[in-house]
C-alpha positions in Angstrom: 0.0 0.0 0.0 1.5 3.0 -0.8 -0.2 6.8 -0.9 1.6 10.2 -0.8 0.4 12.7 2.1 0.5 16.8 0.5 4.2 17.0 1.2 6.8 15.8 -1.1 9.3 13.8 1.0 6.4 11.7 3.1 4.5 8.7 2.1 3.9 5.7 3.4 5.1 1.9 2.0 4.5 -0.8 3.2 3.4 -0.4 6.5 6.6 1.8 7.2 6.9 5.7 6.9 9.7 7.0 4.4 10.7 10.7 5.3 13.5 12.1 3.6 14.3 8.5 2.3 14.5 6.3 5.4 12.4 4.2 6.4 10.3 4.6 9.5 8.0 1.6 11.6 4.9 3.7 11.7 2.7 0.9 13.0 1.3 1.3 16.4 -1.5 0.1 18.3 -4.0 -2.3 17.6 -2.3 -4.8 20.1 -5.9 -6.7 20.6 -6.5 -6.7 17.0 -3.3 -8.5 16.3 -4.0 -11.0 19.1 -6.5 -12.1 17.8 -5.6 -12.3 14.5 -2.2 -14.0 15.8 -4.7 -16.6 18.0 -5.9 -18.1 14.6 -2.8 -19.9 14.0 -3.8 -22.1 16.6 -6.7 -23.8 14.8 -5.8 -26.6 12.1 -8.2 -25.3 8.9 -8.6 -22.1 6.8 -9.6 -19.2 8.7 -12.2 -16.7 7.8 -12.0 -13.1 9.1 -13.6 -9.6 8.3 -12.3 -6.4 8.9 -15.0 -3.2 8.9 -14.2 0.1 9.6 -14.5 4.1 8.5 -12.4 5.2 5.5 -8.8 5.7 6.4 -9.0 3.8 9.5 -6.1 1.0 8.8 -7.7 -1.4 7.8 -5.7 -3.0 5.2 -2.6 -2.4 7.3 -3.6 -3.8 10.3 -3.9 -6.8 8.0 -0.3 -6.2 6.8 1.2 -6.1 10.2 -0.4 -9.2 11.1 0.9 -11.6 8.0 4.7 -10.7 9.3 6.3 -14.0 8.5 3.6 -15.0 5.7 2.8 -14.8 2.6 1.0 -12.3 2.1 -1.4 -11.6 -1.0 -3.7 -8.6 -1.4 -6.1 -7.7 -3.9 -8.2 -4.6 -3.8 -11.0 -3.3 -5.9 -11.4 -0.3 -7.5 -12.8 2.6 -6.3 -16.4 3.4 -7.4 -16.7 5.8 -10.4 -19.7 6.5 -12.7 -19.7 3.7 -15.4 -18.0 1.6 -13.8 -18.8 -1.9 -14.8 -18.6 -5.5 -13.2 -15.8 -6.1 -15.8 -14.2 -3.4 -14.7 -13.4 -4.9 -11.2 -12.6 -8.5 -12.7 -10.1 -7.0 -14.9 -8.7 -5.1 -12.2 -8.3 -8.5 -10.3 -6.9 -10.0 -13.1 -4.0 -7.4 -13.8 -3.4 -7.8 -9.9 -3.0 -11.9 -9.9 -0.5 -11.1 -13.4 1.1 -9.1 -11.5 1.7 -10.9 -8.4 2.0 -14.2 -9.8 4.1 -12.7 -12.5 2.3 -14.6 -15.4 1.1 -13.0 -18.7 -2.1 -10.7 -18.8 -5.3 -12.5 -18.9 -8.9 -12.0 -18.5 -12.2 -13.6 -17.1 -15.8 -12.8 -17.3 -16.9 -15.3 -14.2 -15.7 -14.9 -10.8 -15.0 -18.4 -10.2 -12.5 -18.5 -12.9 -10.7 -15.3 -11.2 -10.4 -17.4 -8.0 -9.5 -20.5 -9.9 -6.1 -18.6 -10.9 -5.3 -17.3 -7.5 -5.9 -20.7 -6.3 -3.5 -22.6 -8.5 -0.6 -20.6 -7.3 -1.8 -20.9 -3.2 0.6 -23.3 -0.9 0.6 -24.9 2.4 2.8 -22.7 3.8 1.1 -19.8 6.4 -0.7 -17.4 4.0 -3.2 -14.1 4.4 -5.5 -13.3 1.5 -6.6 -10.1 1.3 -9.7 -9.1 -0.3 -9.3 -5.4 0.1 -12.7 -3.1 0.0 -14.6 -6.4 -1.2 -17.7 -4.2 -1.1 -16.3 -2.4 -4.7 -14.8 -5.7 -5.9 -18.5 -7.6 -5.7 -21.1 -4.6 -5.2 -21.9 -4.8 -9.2 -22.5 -8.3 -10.1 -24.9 -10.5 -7.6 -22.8 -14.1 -8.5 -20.0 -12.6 -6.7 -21.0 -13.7 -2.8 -22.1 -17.0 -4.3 -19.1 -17.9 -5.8 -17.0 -16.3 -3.3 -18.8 -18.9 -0.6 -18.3 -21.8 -3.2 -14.4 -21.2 -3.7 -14.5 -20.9 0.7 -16.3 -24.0 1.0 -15.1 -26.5 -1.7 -11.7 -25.1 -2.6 -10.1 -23.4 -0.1 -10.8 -26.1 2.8 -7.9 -27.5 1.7 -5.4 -25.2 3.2 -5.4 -25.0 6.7 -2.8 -22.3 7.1 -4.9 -19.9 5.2 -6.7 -17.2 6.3 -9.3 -15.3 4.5 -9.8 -11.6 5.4 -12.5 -9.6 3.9 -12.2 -6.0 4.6 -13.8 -2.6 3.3 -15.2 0.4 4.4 -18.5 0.3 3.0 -19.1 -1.7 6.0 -22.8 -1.7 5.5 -22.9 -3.8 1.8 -19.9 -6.5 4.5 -23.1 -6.7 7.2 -25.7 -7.3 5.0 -23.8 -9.2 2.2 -21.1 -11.2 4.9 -22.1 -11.0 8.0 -25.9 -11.3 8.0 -26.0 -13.4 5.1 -26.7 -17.0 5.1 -23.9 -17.7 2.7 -21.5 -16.9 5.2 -22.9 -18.1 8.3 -21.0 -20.1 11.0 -18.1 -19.4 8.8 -16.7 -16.5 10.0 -13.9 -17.3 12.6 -13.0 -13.1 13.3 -15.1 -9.9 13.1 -13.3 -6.9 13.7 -14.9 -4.0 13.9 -11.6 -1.3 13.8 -12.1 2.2 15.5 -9.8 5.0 16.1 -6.3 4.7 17.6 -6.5 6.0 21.3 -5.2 8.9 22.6 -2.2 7.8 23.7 -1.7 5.7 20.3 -2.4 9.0 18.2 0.4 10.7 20.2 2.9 8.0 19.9 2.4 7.7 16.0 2.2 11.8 16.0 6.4 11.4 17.4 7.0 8.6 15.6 6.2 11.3 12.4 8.7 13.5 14.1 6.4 16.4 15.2 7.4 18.2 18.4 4.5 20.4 19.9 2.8 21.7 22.8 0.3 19.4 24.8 -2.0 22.1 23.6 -1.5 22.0 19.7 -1.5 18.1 20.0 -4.4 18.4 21.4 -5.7 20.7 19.0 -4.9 18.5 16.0 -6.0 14.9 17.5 -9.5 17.2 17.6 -9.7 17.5 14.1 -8.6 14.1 13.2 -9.7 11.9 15.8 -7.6 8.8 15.7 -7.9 7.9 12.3 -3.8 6.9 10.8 -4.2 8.2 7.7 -5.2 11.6 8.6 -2.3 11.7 11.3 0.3 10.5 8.8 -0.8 13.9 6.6 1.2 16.0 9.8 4.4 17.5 8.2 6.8 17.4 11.1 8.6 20.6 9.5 5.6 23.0 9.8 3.9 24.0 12.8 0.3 22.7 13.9 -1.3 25.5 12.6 0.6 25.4 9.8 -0.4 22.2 8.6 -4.1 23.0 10.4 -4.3 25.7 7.4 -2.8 23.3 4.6 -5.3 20.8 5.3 -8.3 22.5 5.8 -8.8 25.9 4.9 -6.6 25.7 1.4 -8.5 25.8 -1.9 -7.0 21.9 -2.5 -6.5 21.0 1.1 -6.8 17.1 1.8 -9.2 17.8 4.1 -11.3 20.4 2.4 -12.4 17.3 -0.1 -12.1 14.6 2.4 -15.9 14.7 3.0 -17.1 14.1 -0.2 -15.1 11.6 -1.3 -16.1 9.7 2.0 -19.5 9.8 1.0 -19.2 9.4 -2.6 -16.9 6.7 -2.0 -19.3 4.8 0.6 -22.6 5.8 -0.3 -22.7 6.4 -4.2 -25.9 7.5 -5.4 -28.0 7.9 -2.1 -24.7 10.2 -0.7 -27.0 13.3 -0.9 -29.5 11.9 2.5 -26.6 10.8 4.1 -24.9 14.2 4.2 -28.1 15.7 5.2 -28.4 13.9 7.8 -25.1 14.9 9.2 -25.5 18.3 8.6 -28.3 17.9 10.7 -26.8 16.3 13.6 -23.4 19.1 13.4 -25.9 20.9 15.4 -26.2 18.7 18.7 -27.5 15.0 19.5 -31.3 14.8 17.5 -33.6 12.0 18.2 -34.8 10.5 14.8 -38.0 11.7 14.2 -36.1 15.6 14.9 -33.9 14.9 12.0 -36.4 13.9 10.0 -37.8 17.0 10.7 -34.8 19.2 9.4 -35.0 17.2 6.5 -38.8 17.6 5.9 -38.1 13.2 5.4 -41.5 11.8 5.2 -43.0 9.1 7.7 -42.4 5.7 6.4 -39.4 6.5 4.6 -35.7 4.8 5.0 -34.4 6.8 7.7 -34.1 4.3 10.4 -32.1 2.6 7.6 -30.1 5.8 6.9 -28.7 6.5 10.6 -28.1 2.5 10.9 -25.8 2.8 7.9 -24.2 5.7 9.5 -23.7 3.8 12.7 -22.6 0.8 11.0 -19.8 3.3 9.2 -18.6 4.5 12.5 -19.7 8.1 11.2 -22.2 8.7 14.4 -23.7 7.3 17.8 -26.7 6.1 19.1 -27.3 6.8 22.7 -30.3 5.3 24.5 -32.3 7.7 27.0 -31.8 6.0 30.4 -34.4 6.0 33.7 -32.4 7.8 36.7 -34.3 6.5 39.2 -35.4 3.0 37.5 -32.1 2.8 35.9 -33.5 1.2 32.7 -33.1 2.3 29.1 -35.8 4.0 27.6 -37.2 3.6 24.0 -36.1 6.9 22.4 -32.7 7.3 21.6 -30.4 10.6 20.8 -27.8 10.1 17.9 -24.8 11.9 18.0 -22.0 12.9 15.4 -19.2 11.1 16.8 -16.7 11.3 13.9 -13.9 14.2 14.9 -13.4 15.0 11.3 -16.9 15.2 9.9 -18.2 17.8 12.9 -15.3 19.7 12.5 -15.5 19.8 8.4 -19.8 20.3 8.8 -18.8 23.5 11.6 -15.9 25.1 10.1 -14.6 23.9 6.7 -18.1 23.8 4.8 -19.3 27.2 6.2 -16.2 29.1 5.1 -15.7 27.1 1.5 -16.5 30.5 -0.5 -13.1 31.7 1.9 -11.4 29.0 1.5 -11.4 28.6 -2.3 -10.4 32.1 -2.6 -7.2 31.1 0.0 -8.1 33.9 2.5 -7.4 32.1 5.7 -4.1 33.4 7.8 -4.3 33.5 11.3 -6.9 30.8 12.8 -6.7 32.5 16.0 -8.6 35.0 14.2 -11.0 32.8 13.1 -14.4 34.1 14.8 -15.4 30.9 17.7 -11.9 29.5 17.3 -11.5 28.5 20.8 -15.3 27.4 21.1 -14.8 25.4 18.6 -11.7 23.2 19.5 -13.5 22.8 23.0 -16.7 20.9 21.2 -14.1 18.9 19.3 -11.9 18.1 22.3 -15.3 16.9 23.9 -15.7 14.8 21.1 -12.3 13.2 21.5 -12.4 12.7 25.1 -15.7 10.7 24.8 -14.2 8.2 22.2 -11.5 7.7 25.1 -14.5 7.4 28.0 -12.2 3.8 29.3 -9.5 6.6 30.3 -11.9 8.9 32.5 -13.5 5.6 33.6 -9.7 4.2 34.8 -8.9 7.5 36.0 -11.7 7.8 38.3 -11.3 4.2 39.4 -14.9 3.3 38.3 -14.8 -0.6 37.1 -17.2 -1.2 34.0 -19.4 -4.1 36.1 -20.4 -0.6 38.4 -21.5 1.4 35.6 -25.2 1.9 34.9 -24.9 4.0 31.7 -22.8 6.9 30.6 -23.3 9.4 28.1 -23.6 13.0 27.5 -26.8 14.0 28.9 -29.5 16.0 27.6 -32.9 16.5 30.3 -35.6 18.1 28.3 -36.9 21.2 29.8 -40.5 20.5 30.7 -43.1 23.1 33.2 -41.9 21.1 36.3 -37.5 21.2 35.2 -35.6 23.1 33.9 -32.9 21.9 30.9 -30.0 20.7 31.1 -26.7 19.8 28.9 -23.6 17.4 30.5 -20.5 16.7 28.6 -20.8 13.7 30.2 -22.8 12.0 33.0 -22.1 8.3 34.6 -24.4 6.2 37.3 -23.1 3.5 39.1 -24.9 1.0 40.3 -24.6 2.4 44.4 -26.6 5.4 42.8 -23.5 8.1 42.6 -23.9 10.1 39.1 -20.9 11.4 37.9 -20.7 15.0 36.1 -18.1 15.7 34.6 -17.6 18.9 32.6 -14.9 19.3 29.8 -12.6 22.5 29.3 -10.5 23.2 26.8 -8.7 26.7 27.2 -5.1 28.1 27.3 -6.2 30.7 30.0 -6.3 29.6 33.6 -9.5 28.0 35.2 -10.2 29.6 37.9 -13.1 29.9 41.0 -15.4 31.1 38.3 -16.2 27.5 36.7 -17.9 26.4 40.2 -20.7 28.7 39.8 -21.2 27.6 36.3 -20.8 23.7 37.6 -23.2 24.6 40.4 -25.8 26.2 38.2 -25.9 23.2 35.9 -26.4 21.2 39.0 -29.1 22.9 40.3 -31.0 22.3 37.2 -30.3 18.9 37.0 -33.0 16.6 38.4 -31.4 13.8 40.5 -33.7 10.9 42.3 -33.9 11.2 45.9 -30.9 9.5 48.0 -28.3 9.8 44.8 -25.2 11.2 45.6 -23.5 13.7 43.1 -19.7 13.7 42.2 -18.6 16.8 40.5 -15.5 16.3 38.3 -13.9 18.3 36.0 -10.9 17.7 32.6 -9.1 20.0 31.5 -6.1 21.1 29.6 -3.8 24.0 30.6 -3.5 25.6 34.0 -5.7 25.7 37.6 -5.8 28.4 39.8 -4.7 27.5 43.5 -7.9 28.8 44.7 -9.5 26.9 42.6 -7.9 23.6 43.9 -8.0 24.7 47.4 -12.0 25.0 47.0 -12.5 21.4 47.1 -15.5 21.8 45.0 -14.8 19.2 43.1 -14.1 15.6 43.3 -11.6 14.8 40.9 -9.9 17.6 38.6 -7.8 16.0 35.8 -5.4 17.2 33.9 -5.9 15.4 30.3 -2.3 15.6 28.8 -2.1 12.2 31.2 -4.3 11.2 29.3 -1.8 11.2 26.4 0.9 9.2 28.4 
């Protein structure tokens, strides 16, 4: 796999990073991913295993990492383009097996005669087949899953040191096509379902690249990408954050300016349009379903429930369950949330500014009107995809918790509303509320009127305690700690450690 970030001496080969011609191990996390995958070995037959994940997420190197020692073959299908046939993809395969296999060109017209030719040159000897973003490869002719399950069950038996991954990021043709079909069933030894790299992971990869930076700027750029590698691997080490903060995403041919559309051109083809509606819709705060189908104007008995599982299968947002206090059960409504770093931050500051952008007007982004606002909603966002850290932190095991989620309580004639960043109940009835700051300028006494207002409007059953506790990044008065208002105040560059 190789692709080349917007800077000329960076790109990335094999699974290593080459900078100014060396070669650099870029791989990091994924330690439970590769145990499992390494567990397989184990087992005397073929192995079946499926990768799913967002666009950029690693995928096909995770995959690469693991066949260390193997042979390792990989075929991947071609992107989806208008008028772009079925024959397309099987003569794409076909130049690949030449290529590998270094025999002459040929072509095929049936898929089982593709697999036939990979098969004749397949050993006994420890091997991983990739079939890279399947979903493209098979999406346009409807034998392909049949024969695919044919070749598994009659031809490939017969090598017990294989193993078989399907992976893609159209990872809702994989469920309904792989996972949920009854071609595939009881066949599938590994699901993986691969999410961002953690904190911690982001920050080693982010100095493996080189880049040197205040807690604060790494911070500020993990907000925009999330954990996703192949938007990290995109940091020039030779430019400042902000620096390559304005080359990505507010320069008329920014990577990140076009990221969005691809991703939903690329995963969603024809029906992209309702898909980036509906996360337009949700840049605005958590929605229930039937308030997002009435942004849209979406009529009753359309797709929708469809719509936001395909965006929840993608990884793209999250569905959070309303949960009972005092009864401590989940209700039947649900909020869903935009959960993807880079597709709030594109939907709140790279779309609205486009007309700016194109015309390459940005300079200083400490200029840029809601800057620090901004980056604090994003930094949320982050900190939520790394809940197991606050969890650790506060010493909370997972068997104690009840739910936890950002909270929203409906303001009705007998409450008031209220927003938390992010509430947790235990199961001896102590709620957690913890409030996020993101800020270079010192926290001071001032917060604990804020925290306490919230508080006050917050309706808590009778005989539940309440734990105050408060992240942030950057300095805290002494008075401030001295107050004892809170329970916990931490410092979220540990976080990073």
């Amino acid at each position: 796999m190789t692709f080349h970030p917007s800077f000329d001496n960076v790109f990335l080969h094999k699974g290593c990073l080459v900078f100014n011609g060396k070669n650099m191990d870029c791989f990091v996390g994924r330690k439970k991913e590769l145990a499992q995958i390494k567990a397989l070995d184990n087992t005397p037959f073929p192995k079946l295993v499926v990768i799913k994940g967002r666009r950029r997420i690693g995928k096909s190197q995770l995959v690469e990492e693991a066949s260390k020692g193997k042979i390792f073959l990989n075929f991947t299908g071609l992107p989806p383009i208008e008028d772009l046939s079925d024959q397309d993809q099987r003569d794409s395969f076909a130049q690949q097996v030449s290529q590998y296999f270094h025999i002459p060109p040929f072509s095929f017209n049936d898929w089982s005669d593709g697999f036939a030719h990979v098969t004749k040159y397949l050993t006994q000897k420890p091997t991983v087949l990739l079939l890279d973003e399947i979903s493209w490869m098979g999406s346009k002719d409807p034998t392909f899953v049949p024969k695919l399950k044919v070749w598994w069950d009659v031809t490939l038996k017969k090598y017990p040191n294989l193993i078989l991954v399907f992976c893609g990021s159209v990872s809702t043709w994989i469920e309904k096509n792989i996972i949920r079909s009854t071609a595939f069933f009881g066949r599938i030894s590994l699901q993986i379902d691969l999410e961002d790299l953690s904190l911690k992971e982001s920050f080693e990869l982010l100095k493996k690249l080189g880049v040197k930076a205040s807690t604060y700027d790494i911070f500020k750029i993990l907000s925009i990408t999330g954990g996703v590698p192949w938007y990290l691997v995109q940091i020039n080490p030779q430019e400042t954050i902000d620096s390559n903060i304005k080359r990505l995403c507010f320069k008329k041919n920014g990577l990140l300016v076009h990221e969005f559309d691809r991703i939903f051109n690329d995963l969603f083809g024809r029906s992209a349009d309702i898909y980036r509606k509906i996360v337009g819709s949700l840049a605005s705060g958590m929605k229930t379903r039937q308030e997002i189908m009435g942004d849209l104007n979406y009529p009753d008995g359309g797709y929708m429930t469809n719509h936001l599982e395909a965006l929840e299968i993608s990884g793209f947002i999250t569905k959070h369950y309303h949960w009972s206090l005092k009864t401590k059960k989940m209700g039947r409504n649900s909020l869903y949330r935009l959960s993807d770093n880079y597709l709030r931050f594109y939907l709140s500051y790279i779309n609205p500014n486009l007309p700016k952008i194109t015309q390459n007007s940005f300079e200083d982004l400490a200029k840029l009107p809601g800057w620090e606002a901004m980056m604090g909603y994003q930094v949320e966002n982050l900190l939520l995809k790394n809940r197991n850290l606050i969890l650790k932190e506060l010493g909370i095991p997972p068997e104690d918790i009840v739910a936890d989620n950002p909270y929203h309580q409906t303001p009705r004639i007998d409450q008031r509303g209220c927003q938390i960043d992010y509430l947790i109940q235990t199961q001896a009835n102590n709620l957690y509320v913890c409030e996020f700051k993101f800020r270079r300028k010192e926290l001071t006494t001032e917060i604990i009127d804020q925290m306490k207002d919230k508080i006050n409007r917050f309706y808590k059953p009778k005989g539940y305690g309440i734990a105050p506790v408060l992240l942030h990044l950057g300095d805290v008065s002494n008075a401030l700690y001295e107050s004892r208002y809170f329970y916990r105040i931490i410092d979220i560059e540990k976080f990073l450690e």
